[in-house]
C-alpha positions as CSV (number, residue, x, y, z in Angstrom):
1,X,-5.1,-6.4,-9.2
2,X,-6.9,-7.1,-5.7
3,X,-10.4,-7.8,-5.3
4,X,-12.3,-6.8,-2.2
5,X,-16.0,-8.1,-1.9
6,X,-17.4,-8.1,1.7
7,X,-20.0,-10.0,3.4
8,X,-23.1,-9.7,5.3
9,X,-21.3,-9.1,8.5
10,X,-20.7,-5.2,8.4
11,X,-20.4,-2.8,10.8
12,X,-23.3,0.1,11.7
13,X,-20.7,2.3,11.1
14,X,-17.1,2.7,10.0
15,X,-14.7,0.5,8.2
16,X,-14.2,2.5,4.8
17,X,-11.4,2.2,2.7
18,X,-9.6,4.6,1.4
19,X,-8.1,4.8,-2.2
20,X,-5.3,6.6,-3.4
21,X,-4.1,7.4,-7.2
22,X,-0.4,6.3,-7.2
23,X,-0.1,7.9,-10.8
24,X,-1.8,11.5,-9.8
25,X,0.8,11.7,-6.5
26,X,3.2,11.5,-9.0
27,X,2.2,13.5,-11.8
28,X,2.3,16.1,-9.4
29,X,5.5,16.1,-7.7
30,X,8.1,18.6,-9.3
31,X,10.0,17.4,-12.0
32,X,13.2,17.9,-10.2
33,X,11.9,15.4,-7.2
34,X,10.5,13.1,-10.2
35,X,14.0,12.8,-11.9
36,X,15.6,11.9,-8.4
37,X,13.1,9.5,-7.5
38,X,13.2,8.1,-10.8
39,X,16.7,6.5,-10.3
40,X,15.9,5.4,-6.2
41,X,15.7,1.8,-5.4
42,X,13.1,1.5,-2.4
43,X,13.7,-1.2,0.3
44,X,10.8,-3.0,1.7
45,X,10.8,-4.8,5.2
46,X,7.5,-7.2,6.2
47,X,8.7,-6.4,9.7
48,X,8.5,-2.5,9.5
49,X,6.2,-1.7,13.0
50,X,3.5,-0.9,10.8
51,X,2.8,-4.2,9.6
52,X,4.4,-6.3,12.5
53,X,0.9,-6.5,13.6
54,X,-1.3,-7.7,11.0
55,X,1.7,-10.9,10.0
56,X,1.8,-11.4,13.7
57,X,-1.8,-12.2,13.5
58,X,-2.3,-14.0,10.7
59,X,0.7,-16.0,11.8
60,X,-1.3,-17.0,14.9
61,X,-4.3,-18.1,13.3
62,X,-2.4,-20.4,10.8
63,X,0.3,-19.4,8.4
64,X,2.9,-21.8,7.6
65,X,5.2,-21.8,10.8
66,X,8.8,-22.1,9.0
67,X,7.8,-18.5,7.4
68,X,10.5,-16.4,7.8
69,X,10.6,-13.6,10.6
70,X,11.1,-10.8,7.9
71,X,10.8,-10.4,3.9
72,X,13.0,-7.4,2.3
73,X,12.0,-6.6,-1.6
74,X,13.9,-4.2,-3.3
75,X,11.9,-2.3,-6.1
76,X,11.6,0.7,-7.8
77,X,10.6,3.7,-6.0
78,X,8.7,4.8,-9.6
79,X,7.2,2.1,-11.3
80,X,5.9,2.3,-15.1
81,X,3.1,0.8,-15.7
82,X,3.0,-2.0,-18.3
83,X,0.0,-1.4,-20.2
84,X,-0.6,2.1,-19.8
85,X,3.3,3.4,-19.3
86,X,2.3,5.7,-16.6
87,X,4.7,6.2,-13.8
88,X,3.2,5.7,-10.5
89,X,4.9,6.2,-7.1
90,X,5.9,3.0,-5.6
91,X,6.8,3.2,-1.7
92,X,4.3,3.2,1.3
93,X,4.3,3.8,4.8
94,X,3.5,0.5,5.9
95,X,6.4,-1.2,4.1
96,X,9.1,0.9,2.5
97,X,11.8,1.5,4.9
98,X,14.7,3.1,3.3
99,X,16.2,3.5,-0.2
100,X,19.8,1.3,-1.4
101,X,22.6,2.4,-0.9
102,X,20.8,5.0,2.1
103,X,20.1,4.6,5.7
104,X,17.0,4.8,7.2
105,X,18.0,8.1,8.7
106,X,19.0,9.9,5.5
107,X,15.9,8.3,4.2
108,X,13.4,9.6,6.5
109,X,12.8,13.0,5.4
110,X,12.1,12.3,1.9
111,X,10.1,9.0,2.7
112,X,8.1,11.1,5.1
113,X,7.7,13.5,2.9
114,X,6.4,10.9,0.4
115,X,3.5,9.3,2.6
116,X,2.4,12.4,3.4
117,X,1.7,13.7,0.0
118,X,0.3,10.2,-1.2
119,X,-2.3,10.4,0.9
120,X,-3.4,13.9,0.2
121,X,-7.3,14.1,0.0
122,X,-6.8,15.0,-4.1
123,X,-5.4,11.7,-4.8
124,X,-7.9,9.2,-2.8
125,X,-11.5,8.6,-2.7
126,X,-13.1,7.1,-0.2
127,X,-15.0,3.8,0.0
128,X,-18.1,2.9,2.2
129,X,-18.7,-0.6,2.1
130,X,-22.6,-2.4,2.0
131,X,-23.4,-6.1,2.0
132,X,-22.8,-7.0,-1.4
133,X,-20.1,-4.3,-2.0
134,X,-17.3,-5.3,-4.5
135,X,-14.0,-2.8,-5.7
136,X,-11.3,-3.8,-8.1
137,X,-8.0,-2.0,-8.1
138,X,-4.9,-2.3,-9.2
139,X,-1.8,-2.4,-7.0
140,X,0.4,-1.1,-9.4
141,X,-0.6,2.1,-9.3
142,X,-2.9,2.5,-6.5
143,X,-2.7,2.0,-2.4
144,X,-5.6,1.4,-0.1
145,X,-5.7,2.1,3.4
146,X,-8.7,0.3,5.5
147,X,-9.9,2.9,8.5
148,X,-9.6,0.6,11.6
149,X,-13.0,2.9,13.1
150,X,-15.3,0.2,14.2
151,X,-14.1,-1.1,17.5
152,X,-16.3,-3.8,19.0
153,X,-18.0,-4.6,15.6
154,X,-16.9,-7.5,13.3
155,X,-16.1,-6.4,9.9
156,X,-15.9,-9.7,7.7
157,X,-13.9,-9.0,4.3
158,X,-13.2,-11.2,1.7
159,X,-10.1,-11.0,-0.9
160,X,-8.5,-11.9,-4.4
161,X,-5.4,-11.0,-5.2
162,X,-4.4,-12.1,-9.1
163,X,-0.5,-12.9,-9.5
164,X,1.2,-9.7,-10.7
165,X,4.5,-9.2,-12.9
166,X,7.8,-7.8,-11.5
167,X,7.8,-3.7,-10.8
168,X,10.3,-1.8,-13.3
């Protein structure tokens, strides 16, 4: 579960987050695409373009220089939920590059495919953030995507993130 609580420092407009309902995207996928995703092994880069960036950054301003260059995970690409048992989709555009024993190339369609309809407008919600604001989510079965819409304002965000348990 992550917690988000900002500060005082927000800008006159923009930065909203959006949420999206991991479990929902999935519940609503055809069963045939749910019993092949079911049995796919995503593979996760920390170097995918997408998020290059943001580790470049924060390795600038501090992170442990003997990090490594690039973390792979391999997970599910459907995750049950351990309390609740729900199945929730378990890739995302800024991480998952392919699926084992699949290149990127035969991946692509049906990972593209797969960020699109995650992010559909009936799975997410979106957040407008005040001083004082405060969300809890759970990672497990949700994504959130910050909108990057506030150029030349500060937008000042503070973070929890409690220790997780290992996606199956």
């Amino acid at each position: 579960m992550s917690v988000y609580g900002c500060s005082s420092q927000m800008p006159p407009y923009g930065g909203d987050t959006l949420f999206a309902n991991m479990c929902l995207a999935y519940e609503s996928l055809s069963p045939g695409l749910r019993r092949l995703l079911d049995g796919l092994i995503a593979v996760n880069s920390s170097a995918k373009a997408d998020t290059t960036k943001t580790r470049e950054d924060r390795m600038r301003d501090g992170a442990n220089p003997d990090a490594r260059k690039e973390y792979v995970a391999e997970h599910p690409a459907v995750r049950t939920h351990p309390e609740t048992g729900s199945k929730a989709l378990y890739v995302n555009s800024g991480h998952t590059v392919r699926f084992k024993d699949m290149t990127e190339e035969e991946s692509a369609p049906l990972l593209n495919f797969l960020f699109a309809h995650q992010a559909r407008p009936e799975f997410t919600c979106r957040f407008r953030w005040e001083a004082g604001s405060l969300a809890f989510w759970d990672n497990r079965c949700a994504q959130h995507n910050p909108i990057n819409d506030y150029h030349g304002f500060r937008r000042a965000m503070h973070r929890v993130t409690l220790a997780g348990d290992t996606p199956r």
